[in-house]
Steps between C-alpha positions, in 0.01 A plus 500: 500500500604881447483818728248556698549856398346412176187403676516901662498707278478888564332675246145688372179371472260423408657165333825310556429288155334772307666816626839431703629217208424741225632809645844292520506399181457837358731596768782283319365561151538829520855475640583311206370751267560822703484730139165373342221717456192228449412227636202216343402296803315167440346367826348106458245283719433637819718795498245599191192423705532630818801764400281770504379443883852427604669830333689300300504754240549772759826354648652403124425877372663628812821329538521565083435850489579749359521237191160435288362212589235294352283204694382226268264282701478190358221348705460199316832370467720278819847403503516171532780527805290743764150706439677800596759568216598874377702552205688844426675649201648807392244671215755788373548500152782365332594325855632132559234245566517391882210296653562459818184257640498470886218288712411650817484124734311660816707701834649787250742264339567496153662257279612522091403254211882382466501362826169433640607338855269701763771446756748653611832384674378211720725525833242301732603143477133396600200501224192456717386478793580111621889585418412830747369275747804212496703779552353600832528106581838479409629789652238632718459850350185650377363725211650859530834330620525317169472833353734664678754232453440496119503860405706638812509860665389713179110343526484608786523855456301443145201352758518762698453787228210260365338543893543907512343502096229261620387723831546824318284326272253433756565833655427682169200288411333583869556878486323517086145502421286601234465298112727277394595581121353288231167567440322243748430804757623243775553735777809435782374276782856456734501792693069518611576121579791600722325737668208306537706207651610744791174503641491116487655236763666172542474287146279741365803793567743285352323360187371832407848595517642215272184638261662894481850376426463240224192794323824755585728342310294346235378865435836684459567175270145608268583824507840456366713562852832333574476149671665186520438182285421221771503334283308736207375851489135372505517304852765739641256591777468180678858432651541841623143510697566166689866591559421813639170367700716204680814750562247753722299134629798404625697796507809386320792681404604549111752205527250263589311619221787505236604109566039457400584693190795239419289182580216673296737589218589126520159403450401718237856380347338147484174543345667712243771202398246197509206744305453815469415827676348675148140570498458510087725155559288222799253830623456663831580167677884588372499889652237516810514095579870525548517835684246346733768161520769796584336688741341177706835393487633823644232563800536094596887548563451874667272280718716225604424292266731155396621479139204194476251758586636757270522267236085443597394802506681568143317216369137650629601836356525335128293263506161663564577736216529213294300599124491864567480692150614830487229697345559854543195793416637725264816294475575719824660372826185615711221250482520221619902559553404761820285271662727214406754650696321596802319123535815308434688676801220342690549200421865514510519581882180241578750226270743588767288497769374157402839373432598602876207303659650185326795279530581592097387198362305477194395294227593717199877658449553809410714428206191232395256854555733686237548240255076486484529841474710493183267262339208681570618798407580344136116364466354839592377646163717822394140688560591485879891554463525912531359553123187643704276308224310253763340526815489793712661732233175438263264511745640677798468797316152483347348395854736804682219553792596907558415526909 
């Protein structure tokens, strides 16, 4: 396995596939050709059909300017590699044909049509979770001190920058209100839940709480504001609300929560070797089921948890997202993604909760949870896989009750 630093990602939303990954290929296109003056732009499969919602266009035109450019949407057409391919060229006249076509493989990363391997370096000797797991038996430590062994000093101080992004985040979301662009008139919701949670007690307090900080970050993520990628732009808000919520539970200090970030990065670093973490690629199972398996992961070892219940509560997280579509209104990361958020940081910190009560045994494996995932993710029709032509994204917006 790589980095977990390619699973956290700093960047803009609203979309790690559809607005991080092509920023940074125009980003190194444009290096490349520093003099042109136009640009044609052919976006393919899913990057055509939700584009749009996603500011694909936006983020392209931006990191090109002040060059022409031209978008060619080419709805109808899908590389056979990855739904989310973008190809650029240089359109002066008289200049040197260079295609450059990139796919955009879900987190921000990018990779080029000469060599299509979606990984990087691999520096963790372990490729799922079982090889995780001997290691604790063989040399009795756990998640975040595999990390640490693999990748050293320097992810540390990469995790903590991810935790001050991810509570500014939070911080920022909380202290915004009014519409969130697009055209859905979806107004902010974190900070009236916040407040509203103050005059609340006990569970009620604390879930209400959870509810803010996942609709805080998930927000600033619509509405194009700088998150993290844990592990994609359009689930960013769940890892940061149940961190946060367990650190002032339990009142932890920001080491405690750093080594959860490393044993969540290691989860996140699993599902994304064994299947897939796109959305236009196995669905929402890939982005909100596996931030849920990160973040149950994370709250069951701030809680004491062993590396049997971690492992459990990881498995929960995934597996009852198994078969989410992604099926975005407007192609927008609003509705359901929002909601999404806010309901699958629930059930991240009840998976951990469960996962406490219980010695850690269970009948299915995680790595058996992500391998179904993979395969379900291949028979869900490309209608529910981010091309906002299915479900919700027909419907959802002809049904849009206005309260």
């Amino acid at each position: 396995m790589e980095s977990i630093k390619e699973i956290y990602r700093i960047g803009r939303g609203p979309s790690s596939s559809h607005t991080m990954g092509p920023n940074r290929a125009a980003q190194l296109y444009r290096k490349k050709h520093p003099k042109a003056k136009s640009f044609k732009v052919s976006l393919y499969g899913s990057l055509a059909l939700t584009g749009k919602g996603h500011l694909t266009d936006v983020t392209i035109i931006e990191e090109l300017k002040p060059a022409k450019v031209e978008i060619v949407w080419e709805k109808k057409k899908v590389k056979k590699f990855h739904p989310n391919a973008v190809e650029f060229e240089v359109a002066d006249k008289n200049s040197t044909p260079d295609k450059w076509l990139v796919f955009s493989v879900g987190g921000g990363k990018i990779v080029d049509n000469k060599n299509k391997s979606r990984k990087s370096k691999f520096i963790y000797k372990q490729s799922n979770m079982q090889d995780v797991l001997n290691y604790y038996k063989e040399t009795g430590k756990t998640f975040w001190e595999l990390v640490f062994e693999t990748e050293g000093e320097e992810i540390k101080s990469h995790l903590a920058d991810v935790w001050n992004v991810m509570q500014n985040t939070i911080d920022n979301g909380l202290s915004s209100e009014g519409l969130i662009p697009g055209g859905l008139k979806l107004q902010r919701k974190a900070a009236s839940y916040f407040t509203k949670s103050r005059g609340l007690t006990d569970h009620a307090k604390t879930t209400s709480k959870l509810f803010s900080y996942a609709l805080a970050v998930s927000e600033e993520n619509a509405s194009g504001g700088k998150v993290v990628t844990a592990p994609t732009c359009g689930s960013s808000g769940i890892l940061p609300a149940v961190l946060k919520i367990t650190q002032e539970h339990f009142e932890l200090d920001d080491e405690r929560i750093i080594r959860a970030l490393a044993t969540a990065g290691l989860i996140g670093n699993i599902v994304k070797n064994n299947a897939s973490i796109s959305g236009a690629e196995v669905g929402c199972q890939g982005e909100v089921g596996t931030a849920c398996a990160m973040a149950a992961a994370a709250a069951t070892q701030l809680a004491g948890g062993s590396p049997a219940q971690i492992e459990y509560a990881a498995e929960m997280g995934l597996e009852h997202h198994l078969g989410l579509t992604c099926d975005p209104i407007n192609g927008l990361v609003q509705i359901p993604c929002i909601e999404r958020n806010v309901h699958a940081a629930a059930r991240a910190f009840d998976s951990a909760r469960y996962s406490i009560l219980s010695d850690g045994k269970h009948f299915i494996s995680f790595d058996v949870a992500t391998k179904v995932m993979k395969e379900t993710g291949k028979d869900i029709p490309s209608l529910y896989r981010e091309t906002a032509l299915g479900g919700l994204a027909v419907f959802g917006d002809k049904d849009f009750v206005d309260n």
